[in-house]
C-alpha positions, -999 to +999 in steps of 0.1 A: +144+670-137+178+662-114+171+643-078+176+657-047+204+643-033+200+637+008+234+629+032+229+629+064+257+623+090+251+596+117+272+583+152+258+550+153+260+518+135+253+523+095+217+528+089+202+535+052+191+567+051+156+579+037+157+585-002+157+616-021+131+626-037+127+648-075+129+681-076+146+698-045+184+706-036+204+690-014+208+701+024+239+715+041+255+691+062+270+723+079+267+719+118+261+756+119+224+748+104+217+720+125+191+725+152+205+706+181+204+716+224+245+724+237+259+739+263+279+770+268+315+760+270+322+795+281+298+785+318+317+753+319+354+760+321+357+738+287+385+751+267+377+747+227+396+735+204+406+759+182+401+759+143+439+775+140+449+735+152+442+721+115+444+733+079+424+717+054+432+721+016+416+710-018+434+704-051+424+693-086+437+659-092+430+656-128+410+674-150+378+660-175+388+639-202+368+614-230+386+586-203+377+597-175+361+623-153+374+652-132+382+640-101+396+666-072+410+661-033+406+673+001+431+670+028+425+679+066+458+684+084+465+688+123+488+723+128+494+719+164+516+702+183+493+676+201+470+649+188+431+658+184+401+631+172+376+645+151+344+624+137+335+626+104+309+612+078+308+584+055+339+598+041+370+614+060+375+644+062+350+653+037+321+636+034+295+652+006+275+638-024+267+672-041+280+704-051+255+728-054+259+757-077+262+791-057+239+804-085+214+783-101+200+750-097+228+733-113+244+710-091+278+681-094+273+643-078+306+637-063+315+602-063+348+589-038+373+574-050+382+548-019+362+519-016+357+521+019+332+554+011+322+538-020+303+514-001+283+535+015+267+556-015+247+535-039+220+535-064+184+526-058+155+522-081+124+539-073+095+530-087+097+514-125+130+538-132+160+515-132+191+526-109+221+541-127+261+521-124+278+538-102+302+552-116+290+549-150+318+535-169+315+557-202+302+589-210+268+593-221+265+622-249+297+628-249+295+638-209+304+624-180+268+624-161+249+605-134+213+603-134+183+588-113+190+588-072+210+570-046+213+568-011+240+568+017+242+556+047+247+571+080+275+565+100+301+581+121+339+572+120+363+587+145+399+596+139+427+605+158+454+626+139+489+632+151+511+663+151+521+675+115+493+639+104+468+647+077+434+629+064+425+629+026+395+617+008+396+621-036+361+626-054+354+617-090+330+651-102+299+641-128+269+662-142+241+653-119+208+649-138+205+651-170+206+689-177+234+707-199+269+692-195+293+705-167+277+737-172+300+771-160+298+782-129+313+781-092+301+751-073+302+745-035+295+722-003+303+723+033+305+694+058+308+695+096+328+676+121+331+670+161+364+678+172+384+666+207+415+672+223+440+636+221+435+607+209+401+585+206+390+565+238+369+547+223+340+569+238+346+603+219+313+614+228+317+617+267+349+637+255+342+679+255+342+687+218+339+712+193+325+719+160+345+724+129+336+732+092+348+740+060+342+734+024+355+732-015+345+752-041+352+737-073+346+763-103+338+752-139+348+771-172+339+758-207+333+726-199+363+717-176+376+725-142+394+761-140+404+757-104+392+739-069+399+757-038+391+749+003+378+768+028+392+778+060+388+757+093+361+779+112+344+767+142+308+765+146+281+768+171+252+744+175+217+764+174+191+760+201+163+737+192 
């Protein structure tokens, strides 16, 4: 039976966040389900920052071989003409540990490639069950799998990104769990970010902002990718609490 796999995005200093349990499905990181008080920028005079501003993309770097896994790439770019700071997860601009299948309980444990995110997802050991390397460093079965659970921690970076400047993060995509192998089907997550006109202060909070999201789906086909695709940059509102 796979893990749930939990993320959850912080704005403080890193904190490990509470373990996932068996038998669940990981939760959106998508601002637009997030149950949090705002205000009405349209009562305040705040202007938002519009989605049109950025672009974000997501290509296949390299498909699955007996050497190594698929691994794919997502790229947030500014549009406009001025700077904006936007604050992502553990890893900018996309910061996710799962893609969940659209249908079915199937699911993929993304793994970054940079060792700056690396170090914030890691293997745990719960109970008498022995963590799993991360990342495994041969297949198992002939597939390219992880198994048992991890954690992340929760932290916040901020990032200012010039006119024409883009952000890019690359995952490495395994089976997660230890059900059939990259089985068929289209595969998807979403993350959220906190957007700002110019360039970081050093106190991006007391800035006006706006939430952003988009997402990759990444679609598999006998066993390898067929093709990986990004969302739109669509702005979000925060639901009442």
């Amino acid at each position: 039976m796979p893990s749930r796999r939990a993320f959850l995005t912080g704005s403080g200093a890193t904190a490990l966040v509470t373990l996932a349990g068996c038998g669940g499905r990981e939760t959106s990181d998508d601002p637009s389900t997030t149950s949090e008080n705002t205000t009405d920028r349209s009562t305040t005079g705040t202007t938002s920052l519009l989605p049109d501003a950025a672009s974000f993309e997501a290509d296949l770097v390299r498909d699955v071989t007996a050497d190594h896994p698929p691994r794919f790439a997502a790229t947030l770019t500014n549009e406009g003409s001025d700077p904006f700071t936007a604050t992502f997860g553990f890893a900018p601009p996309f910061s996710v540990t799962t893609l969940n299948a659209i249908e079915g309980d199937a699911s993929l444990f993304c793994y970054p490639v940079s060792d700056d995110a690396r170090q914030h997802v890691r293997a745990v050991s719960i109970g008498n069950d022995t963590a799993s390397d991360l990342p495994p460093e041969s297949r198992a079965d002939e597939c390219w799998r992880v198994t048992g659970s991890y954690s992340t921690n929760s932290i916040a970076y901020a990032r200012t990104l010039d006119a024409g400047e883009s952000l890019r993060v690359a995952y490495d995509v395994y089976t997660d769990g230890d059900g059939s192998c990259f089985p068929d089907g289209d595969y998807r997550a979403t993350t959220g970010v906190s957007v700002h006109p110019g360039t970081n202060t050093g106190n991006a909070t007391a800035e006006p902002s706006t939430s952003w999201s988009y997402g990759v789906t990444l679609a598999l086909r006998d066993g390898s990718v067929s093709s990986v695709t990004g969302s739109d940059v669509r702005e979000v509102a925060l639901t009442d609490g």
